[in-house]
Each structure stands twice: as structure tokens, then as C-alpha cells.
NUDOBA-363349 format. One record per residue: residue in three letters; residue number from 1; x, y, z of N, C-alpha, C in turn; chain. Coordinates in nm, 3 decimals, m for minus. Example, Ala and Ser with C-alpha at 12.3 -4.5 7.8 and 13.67 -1.06 7.14 Angstrom:
2
ALA | 1 | 1.319 | m0.569 | 0.780 | 1.230 | m0.450 | 0.780 | 1.320 | m0.330 | 0.780 | A
SER | 2 | 1.285 | m0.225 | 0.708 | 1.367 | m0.106 | 0.714 | 1.290 | 0.003 | 0.787 | A
REM end
This chain:
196
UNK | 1 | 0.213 | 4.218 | m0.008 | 0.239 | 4.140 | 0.111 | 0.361 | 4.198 | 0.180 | A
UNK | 2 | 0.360 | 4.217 | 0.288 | 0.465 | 4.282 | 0.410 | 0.558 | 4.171 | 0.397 | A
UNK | 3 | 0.668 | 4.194 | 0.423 | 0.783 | 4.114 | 0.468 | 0.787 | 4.021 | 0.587 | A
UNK | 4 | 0.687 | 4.073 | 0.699 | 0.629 | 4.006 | 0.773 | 0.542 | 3.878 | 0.760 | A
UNK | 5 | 0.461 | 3.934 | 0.665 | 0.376 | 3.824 | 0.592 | 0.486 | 3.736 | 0.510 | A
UNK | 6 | 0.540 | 3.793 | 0.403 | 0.628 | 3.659 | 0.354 | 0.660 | 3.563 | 0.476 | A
UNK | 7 | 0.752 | 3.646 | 0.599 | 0.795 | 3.582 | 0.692 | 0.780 | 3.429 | 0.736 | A
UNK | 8 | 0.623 | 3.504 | 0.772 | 0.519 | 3.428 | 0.845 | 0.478 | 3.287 | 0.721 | A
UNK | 9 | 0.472 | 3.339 | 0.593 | 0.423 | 3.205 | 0.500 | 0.518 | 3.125 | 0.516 | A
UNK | 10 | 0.642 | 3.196 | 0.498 | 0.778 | 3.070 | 0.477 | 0.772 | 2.967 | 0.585 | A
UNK | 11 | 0.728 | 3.040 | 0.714 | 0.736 | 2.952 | 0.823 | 0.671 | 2.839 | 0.853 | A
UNK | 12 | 0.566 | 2.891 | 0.785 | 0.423 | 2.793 | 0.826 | 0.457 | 2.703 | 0.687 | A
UNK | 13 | 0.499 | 2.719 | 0.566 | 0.521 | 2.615 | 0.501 | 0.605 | 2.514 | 0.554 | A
UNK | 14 | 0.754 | 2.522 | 0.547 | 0.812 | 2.396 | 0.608 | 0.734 | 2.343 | 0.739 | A
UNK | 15 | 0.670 | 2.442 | 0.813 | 0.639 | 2.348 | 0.964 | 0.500 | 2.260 | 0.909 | A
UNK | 16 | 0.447 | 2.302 | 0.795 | 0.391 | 2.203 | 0.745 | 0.375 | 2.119 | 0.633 | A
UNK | 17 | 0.480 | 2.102 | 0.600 | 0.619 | 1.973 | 0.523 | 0.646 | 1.892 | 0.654 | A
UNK | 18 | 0.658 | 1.966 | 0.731 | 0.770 | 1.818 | 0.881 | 0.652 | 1.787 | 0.953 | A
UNK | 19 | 0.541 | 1.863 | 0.929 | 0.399 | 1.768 | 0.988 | 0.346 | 1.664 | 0.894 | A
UNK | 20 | 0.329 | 1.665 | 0.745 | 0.277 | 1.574 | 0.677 | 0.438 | 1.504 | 0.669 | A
UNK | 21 | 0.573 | 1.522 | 0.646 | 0.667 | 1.414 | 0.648 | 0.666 | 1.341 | 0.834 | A
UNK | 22 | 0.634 | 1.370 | 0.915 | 0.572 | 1.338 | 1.075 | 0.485 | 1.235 | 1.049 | A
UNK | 23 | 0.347 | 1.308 | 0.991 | 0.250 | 1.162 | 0.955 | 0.301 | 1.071 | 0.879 | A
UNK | 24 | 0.392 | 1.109 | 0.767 | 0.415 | 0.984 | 0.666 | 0.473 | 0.861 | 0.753 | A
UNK | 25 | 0.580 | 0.894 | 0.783 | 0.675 | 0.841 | 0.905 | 0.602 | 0.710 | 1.004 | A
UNK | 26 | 0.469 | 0.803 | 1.042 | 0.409 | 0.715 | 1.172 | 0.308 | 0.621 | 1.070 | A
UNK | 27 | 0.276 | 0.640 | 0.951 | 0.190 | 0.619 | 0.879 | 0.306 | 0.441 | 0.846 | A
UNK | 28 | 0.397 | 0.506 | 0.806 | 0.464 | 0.353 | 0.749 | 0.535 | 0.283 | 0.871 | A
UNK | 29 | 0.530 | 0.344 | 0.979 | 0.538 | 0.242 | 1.130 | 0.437 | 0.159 | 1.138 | A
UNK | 30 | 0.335 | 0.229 | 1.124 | 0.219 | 0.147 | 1.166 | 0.208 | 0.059 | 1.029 | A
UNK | 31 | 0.169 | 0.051 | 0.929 | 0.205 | m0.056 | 0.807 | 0.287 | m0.157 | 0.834 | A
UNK | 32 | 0.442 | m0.153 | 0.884 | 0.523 | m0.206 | 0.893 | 0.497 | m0.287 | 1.048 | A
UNK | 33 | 0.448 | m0.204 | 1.127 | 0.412 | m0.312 | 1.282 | 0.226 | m0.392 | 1.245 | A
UNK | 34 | 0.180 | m0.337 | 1.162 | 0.076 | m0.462 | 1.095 | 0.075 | m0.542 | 1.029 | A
UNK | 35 | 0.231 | m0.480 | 0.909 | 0.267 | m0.625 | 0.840 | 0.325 | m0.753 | 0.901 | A
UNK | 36 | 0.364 | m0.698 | 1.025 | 0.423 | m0.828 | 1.099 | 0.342 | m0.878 | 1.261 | A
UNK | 37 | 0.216 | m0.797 | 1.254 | 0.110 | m0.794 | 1.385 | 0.022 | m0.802 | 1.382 | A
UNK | 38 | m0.058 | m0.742 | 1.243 | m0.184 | m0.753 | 1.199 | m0.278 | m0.585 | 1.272 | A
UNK | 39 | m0.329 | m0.592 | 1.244 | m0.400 | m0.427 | 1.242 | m0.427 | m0.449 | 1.405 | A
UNK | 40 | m0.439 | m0.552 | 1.489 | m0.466 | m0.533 | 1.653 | m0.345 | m0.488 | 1.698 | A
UNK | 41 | m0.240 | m0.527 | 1.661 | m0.100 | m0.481 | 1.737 | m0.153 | m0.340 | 1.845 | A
UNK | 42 | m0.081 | m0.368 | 1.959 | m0.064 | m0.212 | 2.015 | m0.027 | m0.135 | 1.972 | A
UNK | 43 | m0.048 | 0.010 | 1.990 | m0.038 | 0.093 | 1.980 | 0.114 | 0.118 | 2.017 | A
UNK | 44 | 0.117 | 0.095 | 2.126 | 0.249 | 0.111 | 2.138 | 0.371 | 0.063 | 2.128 | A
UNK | 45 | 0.337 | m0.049 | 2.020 | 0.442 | m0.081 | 1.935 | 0.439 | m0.019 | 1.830 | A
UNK | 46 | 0.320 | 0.071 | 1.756 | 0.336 | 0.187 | 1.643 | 0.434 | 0.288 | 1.713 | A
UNK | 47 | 0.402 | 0.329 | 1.849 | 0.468 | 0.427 | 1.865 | 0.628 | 0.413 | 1.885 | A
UNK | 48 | 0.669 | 0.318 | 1.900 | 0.785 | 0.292 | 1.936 | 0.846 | 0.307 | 1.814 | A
UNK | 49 | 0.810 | 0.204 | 1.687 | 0.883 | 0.164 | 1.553 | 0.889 | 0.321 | 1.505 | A
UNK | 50 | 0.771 | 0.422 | 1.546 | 0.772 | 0.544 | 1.440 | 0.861 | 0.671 | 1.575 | A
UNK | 51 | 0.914 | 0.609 | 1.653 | 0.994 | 0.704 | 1.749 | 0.911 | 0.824 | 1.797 | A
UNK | 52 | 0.792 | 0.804 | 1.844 | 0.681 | 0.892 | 1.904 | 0.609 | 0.839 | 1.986 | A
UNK | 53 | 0.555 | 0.955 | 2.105 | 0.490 | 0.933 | 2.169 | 0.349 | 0.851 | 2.179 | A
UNK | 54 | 0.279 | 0.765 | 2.254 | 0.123 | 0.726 | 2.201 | 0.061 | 0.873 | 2.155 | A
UNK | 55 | 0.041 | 0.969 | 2.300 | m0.037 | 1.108 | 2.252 | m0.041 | 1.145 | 2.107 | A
UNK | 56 | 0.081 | 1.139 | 2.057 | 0.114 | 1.159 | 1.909 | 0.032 | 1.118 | 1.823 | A
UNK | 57 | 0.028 | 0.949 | 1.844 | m0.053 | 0.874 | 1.775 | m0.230 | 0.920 | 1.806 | A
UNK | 58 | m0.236 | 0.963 | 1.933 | m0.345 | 0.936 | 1.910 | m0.436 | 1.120 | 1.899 | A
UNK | 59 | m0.360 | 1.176 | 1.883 | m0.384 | 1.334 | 1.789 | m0.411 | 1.297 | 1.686 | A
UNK | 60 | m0.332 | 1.241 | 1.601 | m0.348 | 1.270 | 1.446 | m0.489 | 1.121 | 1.436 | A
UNK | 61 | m0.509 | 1.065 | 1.518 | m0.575 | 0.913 | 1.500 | m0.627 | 0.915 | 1.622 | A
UNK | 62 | m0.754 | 0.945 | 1.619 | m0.817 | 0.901 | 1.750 | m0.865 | 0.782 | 1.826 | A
UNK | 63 | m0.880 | 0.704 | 1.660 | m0.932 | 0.588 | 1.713 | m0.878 | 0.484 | 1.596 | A
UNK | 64 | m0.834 | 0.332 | 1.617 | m0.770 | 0.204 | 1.545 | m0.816 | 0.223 | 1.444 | A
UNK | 65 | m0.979 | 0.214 | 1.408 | m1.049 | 0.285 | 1.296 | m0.926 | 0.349 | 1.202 | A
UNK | 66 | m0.947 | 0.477 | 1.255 | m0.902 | 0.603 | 1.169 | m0.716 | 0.595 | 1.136 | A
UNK | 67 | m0.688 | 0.510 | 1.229 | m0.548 | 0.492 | 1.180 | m0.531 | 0.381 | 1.072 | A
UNK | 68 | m0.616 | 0.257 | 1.131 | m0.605 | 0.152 | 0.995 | m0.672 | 0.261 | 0.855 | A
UNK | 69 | m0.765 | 0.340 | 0.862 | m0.785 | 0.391 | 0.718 | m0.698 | 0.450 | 0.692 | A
UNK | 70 | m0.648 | 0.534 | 0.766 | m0.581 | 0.623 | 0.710 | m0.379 | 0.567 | 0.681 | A
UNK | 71 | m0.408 | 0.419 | 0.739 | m0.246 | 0.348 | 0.640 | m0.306 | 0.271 | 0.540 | A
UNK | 72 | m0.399 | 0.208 | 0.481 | m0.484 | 0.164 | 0.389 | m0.442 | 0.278 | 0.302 | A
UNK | 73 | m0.506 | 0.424 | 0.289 | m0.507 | 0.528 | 0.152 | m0.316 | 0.552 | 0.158 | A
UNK | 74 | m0.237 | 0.553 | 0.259 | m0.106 | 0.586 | 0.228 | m0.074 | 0.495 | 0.179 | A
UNK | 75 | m0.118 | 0.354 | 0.204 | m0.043 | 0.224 | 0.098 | m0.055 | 0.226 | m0.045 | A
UNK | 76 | m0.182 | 0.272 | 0.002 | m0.272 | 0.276 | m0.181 | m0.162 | 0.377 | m0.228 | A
UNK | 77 | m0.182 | 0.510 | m0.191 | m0.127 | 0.605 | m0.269 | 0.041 | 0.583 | m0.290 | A
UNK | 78 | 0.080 | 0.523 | m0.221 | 0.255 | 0.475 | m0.209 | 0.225 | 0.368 | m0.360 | A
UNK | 79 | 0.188 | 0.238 | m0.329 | 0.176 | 0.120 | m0.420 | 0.117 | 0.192 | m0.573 | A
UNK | 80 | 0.062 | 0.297 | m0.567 | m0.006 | 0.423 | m0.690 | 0.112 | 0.445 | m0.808 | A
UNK | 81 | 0.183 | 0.546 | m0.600 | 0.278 | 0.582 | m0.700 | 0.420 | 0.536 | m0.784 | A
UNK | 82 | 0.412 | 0.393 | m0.702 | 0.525 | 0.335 | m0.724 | 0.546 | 0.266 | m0.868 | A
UNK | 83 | 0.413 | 0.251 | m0.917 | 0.425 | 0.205 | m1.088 | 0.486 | 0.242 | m1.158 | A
UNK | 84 | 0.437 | 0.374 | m1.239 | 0.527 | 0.467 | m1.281 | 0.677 | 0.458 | m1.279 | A
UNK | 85 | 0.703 | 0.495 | m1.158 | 0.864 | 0.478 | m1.088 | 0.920 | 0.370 | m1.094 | A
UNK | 86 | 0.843 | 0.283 | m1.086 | 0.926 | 0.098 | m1.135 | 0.887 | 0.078 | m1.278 | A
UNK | 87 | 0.811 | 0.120 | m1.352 | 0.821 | 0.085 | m1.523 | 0.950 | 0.228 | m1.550 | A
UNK | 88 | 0.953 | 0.319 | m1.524 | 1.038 | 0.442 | m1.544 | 1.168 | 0.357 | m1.512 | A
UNK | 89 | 1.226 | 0.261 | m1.417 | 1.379 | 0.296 | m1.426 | 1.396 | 0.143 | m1.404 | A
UNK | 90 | 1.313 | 0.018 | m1.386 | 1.302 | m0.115 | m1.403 | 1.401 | m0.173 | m1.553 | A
UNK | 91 | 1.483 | m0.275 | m1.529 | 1.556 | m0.339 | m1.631 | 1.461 | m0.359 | m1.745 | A
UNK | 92 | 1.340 | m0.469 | m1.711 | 1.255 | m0.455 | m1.784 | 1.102 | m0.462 | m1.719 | A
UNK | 93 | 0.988 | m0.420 | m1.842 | 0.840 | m0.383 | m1.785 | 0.818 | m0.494 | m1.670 | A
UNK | 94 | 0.884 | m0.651 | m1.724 | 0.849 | m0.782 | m1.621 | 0.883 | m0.734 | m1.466 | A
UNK | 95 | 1.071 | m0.677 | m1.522 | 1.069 | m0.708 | m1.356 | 1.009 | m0.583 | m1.316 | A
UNK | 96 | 0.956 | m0.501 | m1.375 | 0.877 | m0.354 | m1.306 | 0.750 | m0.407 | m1.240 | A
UNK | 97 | 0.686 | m0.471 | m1.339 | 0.520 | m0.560 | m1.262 | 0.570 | m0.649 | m1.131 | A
UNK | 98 | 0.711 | m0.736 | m1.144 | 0.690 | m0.801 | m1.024 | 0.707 | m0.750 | m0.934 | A
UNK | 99 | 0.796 | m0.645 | m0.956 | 0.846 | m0.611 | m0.782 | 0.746 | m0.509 | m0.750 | A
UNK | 100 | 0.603 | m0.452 | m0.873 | 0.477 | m0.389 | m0.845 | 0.433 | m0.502 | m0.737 | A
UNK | 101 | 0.382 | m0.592 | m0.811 | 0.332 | m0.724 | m0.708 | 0.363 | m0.698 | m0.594 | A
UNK | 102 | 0.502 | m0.734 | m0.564 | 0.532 | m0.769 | m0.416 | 0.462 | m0.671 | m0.353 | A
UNK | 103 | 0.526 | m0.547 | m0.384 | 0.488 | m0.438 | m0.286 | 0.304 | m0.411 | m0.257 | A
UNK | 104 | 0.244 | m0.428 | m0.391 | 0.086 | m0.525 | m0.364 | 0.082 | m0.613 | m0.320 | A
UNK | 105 | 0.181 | m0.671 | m0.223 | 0.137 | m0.797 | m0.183 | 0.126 | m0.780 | 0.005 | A
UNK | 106 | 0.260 | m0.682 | 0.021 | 0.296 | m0.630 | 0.096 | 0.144 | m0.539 | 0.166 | A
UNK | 107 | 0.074 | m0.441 | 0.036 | 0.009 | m0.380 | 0.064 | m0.117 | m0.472 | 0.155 | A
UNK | 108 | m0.161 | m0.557 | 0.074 | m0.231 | m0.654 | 0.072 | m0.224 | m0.740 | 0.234 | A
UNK | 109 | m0.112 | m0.780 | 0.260 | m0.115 | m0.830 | 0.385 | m0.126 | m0.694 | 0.536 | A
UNK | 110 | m0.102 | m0.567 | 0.474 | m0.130 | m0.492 | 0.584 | m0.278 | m0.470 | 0.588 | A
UNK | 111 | m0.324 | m0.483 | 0.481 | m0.514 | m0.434 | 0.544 | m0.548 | m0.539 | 0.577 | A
UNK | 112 | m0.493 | m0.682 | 0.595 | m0.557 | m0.783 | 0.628 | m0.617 | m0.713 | 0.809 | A
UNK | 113 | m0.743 | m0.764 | 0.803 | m0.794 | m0.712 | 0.928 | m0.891 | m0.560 | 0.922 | A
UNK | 114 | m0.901 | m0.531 | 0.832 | m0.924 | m0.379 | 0.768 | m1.119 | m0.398 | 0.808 | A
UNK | 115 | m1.123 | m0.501 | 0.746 | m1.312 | m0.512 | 0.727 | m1.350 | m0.582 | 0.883 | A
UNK | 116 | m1.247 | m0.625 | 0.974 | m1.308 | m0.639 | 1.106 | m1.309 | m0.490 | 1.185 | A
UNK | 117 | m1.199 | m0.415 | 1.168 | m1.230 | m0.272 | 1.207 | m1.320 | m0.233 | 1.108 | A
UNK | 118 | m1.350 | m0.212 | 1.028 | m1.467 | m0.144 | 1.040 | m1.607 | m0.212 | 0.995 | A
UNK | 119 | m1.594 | m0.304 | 1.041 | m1.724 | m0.420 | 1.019 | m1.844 | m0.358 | 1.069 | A
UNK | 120 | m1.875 | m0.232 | 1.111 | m1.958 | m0.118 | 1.156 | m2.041 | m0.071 | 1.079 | A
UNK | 121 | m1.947 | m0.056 | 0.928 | m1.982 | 0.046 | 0.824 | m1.932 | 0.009 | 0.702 | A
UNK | 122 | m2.036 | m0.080 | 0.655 | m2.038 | m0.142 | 0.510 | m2.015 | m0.043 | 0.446 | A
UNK | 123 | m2.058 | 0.075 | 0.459 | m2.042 | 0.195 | 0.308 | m1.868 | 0.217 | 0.339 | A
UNK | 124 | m1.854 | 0.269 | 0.483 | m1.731 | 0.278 | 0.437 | m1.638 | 0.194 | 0.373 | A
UNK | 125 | m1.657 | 0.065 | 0.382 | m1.594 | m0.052 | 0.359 | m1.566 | m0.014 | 0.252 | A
UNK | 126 | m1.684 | m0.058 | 0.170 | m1.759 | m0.062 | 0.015 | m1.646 | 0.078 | m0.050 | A
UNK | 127 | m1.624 | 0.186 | m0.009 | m1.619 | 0.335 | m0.074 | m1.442 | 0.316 | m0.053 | A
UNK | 128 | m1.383 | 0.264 | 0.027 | m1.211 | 0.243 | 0.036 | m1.212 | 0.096 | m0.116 | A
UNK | 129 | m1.303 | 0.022 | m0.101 | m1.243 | m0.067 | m0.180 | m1.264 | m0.011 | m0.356 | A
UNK | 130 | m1.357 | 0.057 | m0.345 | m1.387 | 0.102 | m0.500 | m1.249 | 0.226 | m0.491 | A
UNK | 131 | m1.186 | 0.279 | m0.395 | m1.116 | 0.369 | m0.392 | m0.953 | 0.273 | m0.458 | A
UNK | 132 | m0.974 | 0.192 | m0.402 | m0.836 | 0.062 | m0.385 | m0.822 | 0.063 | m0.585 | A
UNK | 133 | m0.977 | 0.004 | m0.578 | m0.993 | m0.029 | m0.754 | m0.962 | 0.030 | m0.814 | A
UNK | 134 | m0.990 | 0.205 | m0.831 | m0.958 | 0.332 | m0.903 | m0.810 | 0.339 | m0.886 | A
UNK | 135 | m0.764 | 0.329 | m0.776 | m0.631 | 0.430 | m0.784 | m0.556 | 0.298 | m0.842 | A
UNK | 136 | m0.530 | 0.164 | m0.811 | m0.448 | 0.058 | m0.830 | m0.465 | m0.017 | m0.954 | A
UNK | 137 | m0.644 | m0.048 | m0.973 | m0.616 | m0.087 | m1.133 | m0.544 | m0.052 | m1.238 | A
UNK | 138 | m0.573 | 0.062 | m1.257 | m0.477 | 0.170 | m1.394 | m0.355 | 0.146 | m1.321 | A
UNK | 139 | m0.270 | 0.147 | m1.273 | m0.131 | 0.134 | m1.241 | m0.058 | m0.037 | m1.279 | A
UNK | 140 | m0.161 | m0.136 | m1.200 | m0.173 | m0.275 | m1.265 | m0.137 | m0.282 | m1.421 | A
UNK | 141 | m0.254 | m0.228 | m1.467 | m0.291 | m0.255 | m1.619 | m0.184 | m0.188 | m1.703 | A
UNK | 142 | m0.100 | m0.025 | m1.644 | 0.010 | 0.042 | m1.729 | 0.115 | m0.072 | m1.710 | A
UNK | 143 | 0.182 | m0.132 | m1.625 | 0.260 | m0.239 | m1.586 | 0.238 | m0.353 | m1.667 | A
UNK | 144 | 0.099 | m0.425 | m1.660 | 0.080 | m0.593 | m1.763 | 0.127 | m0.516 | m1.879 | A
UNK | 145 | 0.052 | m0.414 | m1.923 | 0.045 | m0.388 | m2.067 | 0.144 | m0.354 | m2.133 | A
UNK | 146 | 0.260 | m0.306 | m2.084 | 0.385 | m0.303 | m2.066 | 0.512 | m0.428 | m2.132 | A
UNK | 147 | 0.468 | m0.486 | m1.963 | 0.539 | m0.649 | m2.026 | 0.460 | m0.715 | m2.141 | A
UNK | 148 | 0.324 | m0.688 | m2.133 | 0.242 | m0.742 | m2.269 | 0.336 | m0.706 | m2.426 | A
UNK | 149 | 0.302 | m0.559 | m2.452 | 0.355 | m0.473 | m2.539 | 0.546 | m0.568 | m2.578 | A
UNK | 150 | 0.583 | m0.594 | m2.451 | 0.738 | m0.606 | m2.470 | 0.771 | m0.763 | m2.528 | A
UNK | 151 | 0.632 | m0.842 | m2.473 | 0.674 | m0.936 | m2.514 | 0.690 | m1.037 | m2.401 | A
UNK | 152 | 0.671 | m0.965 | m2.336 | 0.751 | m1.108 | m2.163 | 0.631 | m1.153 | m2.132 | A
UNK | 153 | 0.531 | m1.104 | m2.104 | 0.417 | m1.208 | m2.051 | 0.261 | m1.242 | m2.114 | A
UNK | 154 | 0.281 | m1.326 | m2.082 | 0.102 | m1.375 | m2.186 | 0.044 | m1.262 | m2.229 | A
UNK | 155 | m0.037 | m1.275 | m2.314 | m0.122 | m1.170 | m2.307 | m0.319 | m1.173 | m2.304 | A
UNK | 156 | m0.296 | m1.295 | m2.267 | m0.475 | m1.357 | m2.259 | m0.524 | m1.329 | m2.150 | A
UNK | 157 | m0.499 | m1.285 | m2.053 | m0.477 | m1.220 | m1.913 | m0.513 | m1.066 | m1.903 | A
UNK | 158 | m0.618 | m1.064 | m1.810 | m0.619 | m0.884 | m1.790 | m0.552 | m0.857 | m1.630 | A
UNK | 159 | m0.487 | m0.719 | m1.678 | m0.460 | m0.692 | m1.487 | m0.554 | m0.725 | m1.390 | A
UNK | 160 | m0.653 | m0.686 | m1.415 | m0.793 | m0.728 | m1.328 | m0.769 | m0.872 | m1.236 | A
UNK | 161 | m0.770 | m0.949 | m1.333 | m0.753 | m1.122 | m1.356 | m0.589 | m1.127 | m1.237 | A
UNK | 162 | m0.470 | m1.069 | m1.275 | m0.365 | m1.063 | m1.182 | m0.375 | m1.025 | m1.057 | A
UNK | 163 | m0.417 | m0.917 | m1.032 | m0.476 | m0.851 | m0.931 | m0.555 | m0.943 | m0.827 | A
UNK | 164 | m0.666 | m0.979 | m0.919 | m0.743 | m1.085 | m0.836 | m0.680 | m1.147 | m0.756 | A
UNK | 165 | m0.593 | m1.305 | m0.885 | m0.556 | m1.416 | m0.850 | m0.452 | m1.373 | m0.719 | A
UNK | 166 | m0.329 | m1.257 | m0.708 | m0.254 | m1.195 | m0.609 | m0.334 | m1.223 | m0.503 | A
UNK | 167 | m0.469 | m1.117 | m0.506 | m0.568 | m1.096 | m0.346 | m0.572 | m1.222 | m0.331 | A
UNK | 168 | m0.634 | m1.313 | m0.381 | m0.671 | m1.455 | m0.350 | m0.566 | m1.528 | m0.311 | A
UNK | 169 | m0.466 | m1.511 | m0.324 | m0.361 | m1.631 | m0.272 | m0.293 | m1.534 | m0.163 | A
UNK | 170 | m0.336 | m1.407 | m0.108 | m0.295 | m1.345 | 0.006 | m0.395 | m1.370 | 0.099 | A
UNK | 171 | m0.531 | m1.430 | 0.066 | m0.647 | m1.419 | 0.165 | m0.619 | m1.504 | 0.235 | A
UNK | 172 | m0.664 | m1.508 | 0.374 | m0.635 | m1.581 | 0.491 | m0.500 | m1.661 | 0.516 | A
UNK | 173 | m0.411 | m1.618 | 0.453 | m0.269 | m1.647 | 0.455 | m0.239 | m1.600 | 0.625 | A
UNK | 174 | m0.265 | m1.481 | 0.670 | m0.215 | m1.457 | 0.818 | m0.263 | m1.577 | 0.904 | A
UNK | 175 | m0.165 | m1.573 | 1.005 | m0.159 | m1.648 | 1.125 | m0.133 | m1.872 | 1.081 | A
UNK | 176 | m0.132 | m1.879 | 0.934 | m0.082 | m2.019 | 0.926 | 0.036 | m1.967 | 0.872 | A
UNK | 177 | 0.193 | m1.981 | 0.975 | 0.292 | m2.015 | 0.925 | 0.365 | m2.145 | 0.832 | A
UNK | 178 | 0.241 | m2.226 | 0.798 | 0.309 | m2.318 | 0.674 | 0.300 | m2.255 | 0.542 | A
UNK | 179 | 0.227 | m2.164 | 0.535 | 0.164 | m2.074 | 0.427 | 0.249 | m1.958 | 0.383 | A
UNK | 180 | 0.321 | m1.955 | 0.288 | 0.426 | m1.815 | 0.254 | 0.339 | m1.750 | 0.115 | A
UNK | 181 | 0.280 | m1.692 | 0.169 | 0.179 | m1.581 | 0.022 | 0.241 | m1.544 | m0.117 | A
UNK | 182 | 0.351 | m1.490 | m0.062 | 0.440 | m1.419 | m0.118 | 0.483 | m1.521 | m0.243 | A
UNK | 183 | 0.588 | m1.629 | m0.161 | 0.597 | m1.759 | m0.250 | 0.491 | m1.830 | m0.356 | A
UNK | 184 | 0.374 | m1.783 | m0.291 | 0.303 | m1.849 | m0.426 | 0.267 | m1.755 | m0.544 | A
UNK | 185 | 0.302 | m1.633 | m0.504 | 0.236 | m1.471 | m0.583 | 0.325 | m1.506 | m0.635 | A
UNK | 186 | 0.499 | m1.513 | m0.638 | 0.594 | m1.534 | m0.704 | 0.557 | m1.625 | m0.830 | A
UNK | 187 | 0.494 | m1.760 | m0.764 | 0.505 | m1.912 | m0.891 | 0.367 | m1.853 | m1.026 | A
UNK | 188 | 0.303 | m1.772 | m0.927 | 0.165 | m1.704 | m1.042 | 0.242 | m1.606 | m1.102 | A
UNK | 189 | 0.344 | m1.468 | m1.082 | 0.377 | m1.382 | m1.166 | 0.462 | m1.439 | m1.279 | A
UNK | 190 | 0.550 | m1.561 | m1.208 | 0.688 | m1.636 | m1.328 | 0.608 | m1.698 | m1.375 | A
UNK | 191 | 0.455 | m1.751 | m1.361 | 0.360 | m1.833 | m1.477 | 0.323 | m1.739 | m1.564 | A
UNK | 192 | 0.322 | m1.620 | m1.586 | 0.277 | m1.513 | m1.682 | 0.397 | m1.533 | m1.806 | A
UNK | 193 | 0.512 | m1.559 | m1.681 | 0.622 | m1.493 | m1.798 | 0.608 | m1.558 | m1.958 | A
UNK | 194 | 0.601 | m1.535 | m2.036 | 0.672 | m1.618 | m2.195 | 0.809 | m1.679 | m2.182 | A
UNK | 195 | 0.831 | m1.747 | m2.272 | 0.953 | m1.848 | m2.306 | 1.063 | m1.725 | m2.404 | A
UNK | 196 | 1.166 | m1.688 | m2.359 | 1.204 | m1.638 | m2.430 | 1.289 | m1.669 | m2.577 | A
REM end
């Protein structure tokens, strides 16, 4: 390889590091203006929170579609990777699963709205949620099994079963402000805990 060529690789690598750290960026604007807007929000309140142009937005995302999927798989893969990283440096496995939760909970209230965009296309529906199942169960289950193993929480309980009961007390929670999701995910994770 010419020196030219090295040149040329070095270049094109970082400029494409600051394009996928670019998408990440607009990726958790838009999460963050649905967690508090719901997946209709304008557009150009994504573009504002992620300090970019609409055009921007709508290059990498042509259409509401393709942007709600494509912050759906960055949540997933964020909330993925965040297990690991919260049982790795968490006081203990408990508080590693709860503050897993929240941020599943978090996740959870941004796709709210997910199956009216694409209420088009059952397969796709169907193929993100078995995607949801794969990547998030095993991360769930390293976390219960964890606090299980340690001692802090029941153990008659499968992640599955947590997971669930979480989705279910996040469902149709948007738009009634007497309703705090979060608050009740809380009174279900401290019902796991054991008596120490």
C-alpha cells in the first residue's frame, strides 16, 4: 500500500467515526424528544435538540418510519449494552437490575407509538419485537440471576416474568398525567427485593 493509500484510509476512517458518532447524537435527540413527545413530535424539534439541520435528518431518515426504527435498534442496542456495564461496576447485582429497569423503562416509553408507525407492516413489527426479545432477554436474565445468585431478590420469578410485568405497567401510561410508570416499575422491582 502507497503512502497515499495509507493516507487516504486514515482519512476516511475518522470521517467515518464522526458520521456514525453524528448519527448516534441525532439518534438519542430523537429518543429523548419522543420520550417527552411521543414518536409524532416534529421533526424539527429532533433537529433542534440534536443541533442539526431538518435536511440532515432527513438524509440519514427519509421517512418517521425509518427514524422511529432506527431509535428503537439504538435503544435496544444502548439498554444491551448497558447490562454488562451496570452488573460490572454497580454496588450491588440489585441496584445493577434496577437502574437496568429504569433505563428499560425509559426505553419502553420511547417506542410507545412504534406499532402505529408502522401499523403497515405486521412482519416488520413482528421481526423488531423478536429482535427486542433476543438482544434484551439475555441481558434481563444475566442481571435477575445475579441478584438471584447474591441473594437480594426472590427467586420464583423469571426475567421473562419482570420484563413483562415492567412492559405492562408502561402500556398506555402516555398522555394520562395521573399515571407515573416509572413509580409503579419502582414498587414491582423493591417487591422482588428479599428481607435482608
Amino acid at each position: 500500500m502507497s503512502d497515499n493509500e495509507a493516507e487516504a484510509g486514515g482519512a476516511v476512517q475518522p470521517k467515518r467515526a464522526d458520521a456514525r458518532r453524528n448519527k448516534e447524537t441525532l439518534l438519542d435527540a430523537a429518543a429523548k424528544v419522543f420520550v417527552a413527545s411521543g414518536v409524532d413530535a416534529p421533526v424539527r424539534d429532533i433537529a433542534r435538540e440534536a443541533g442539526v439541520g431538518l435536511g440532515t435528518i432527513y438524509r440519514h431518515f427519509p421517512t418517521r418510519a425509518d427514524l422511529v426504527i432506527a431509535v428503537y435498534r439504538h435503544q435496544v442496542e444502548a439498554c444491551a449494552e448497558a447490562g454488562p456495564a451496570l452488573l460490572a461496576s454497580g454496588a450491588t447485582p440489585y441496584a445493577a437490575l434496577r437502574e437496568w429497569i429504569n433505563l428499560f423503562v425509559d426505553f419502553l416509553v420511547t417506542k410507545h407509538g412504534l406499532a402505529a408507525v408502522l401499523r403497515s407492516d405486521t412482519a416488520g413489527f413482528e421481526a423488531l419485537h423478536t429482535y427486542f426479545l433476543d438482544r434484551l432477554l439475555p441481558v434481563c436474565a444475566e442481571l435477575f440471576d445475579a441478584a438471584v445468585a447474591a441473594g437480594e431478590v426472590r427467586s420464583d420469578l423469571t426475567a421473562y416474568e419482570v420484563m413483562r410485568g415492567v412492559g405492562n405497567l408502561c402500556a398506555g401510561a402516555e398522555g394520562d398525567d395521573r399515571y407515573d410508570a416509572l413509580r409503579l416499575v419502582d414498587v414491582l422491582i423493591a417487591g422482588l427485593r428479599l428481607p435482608n
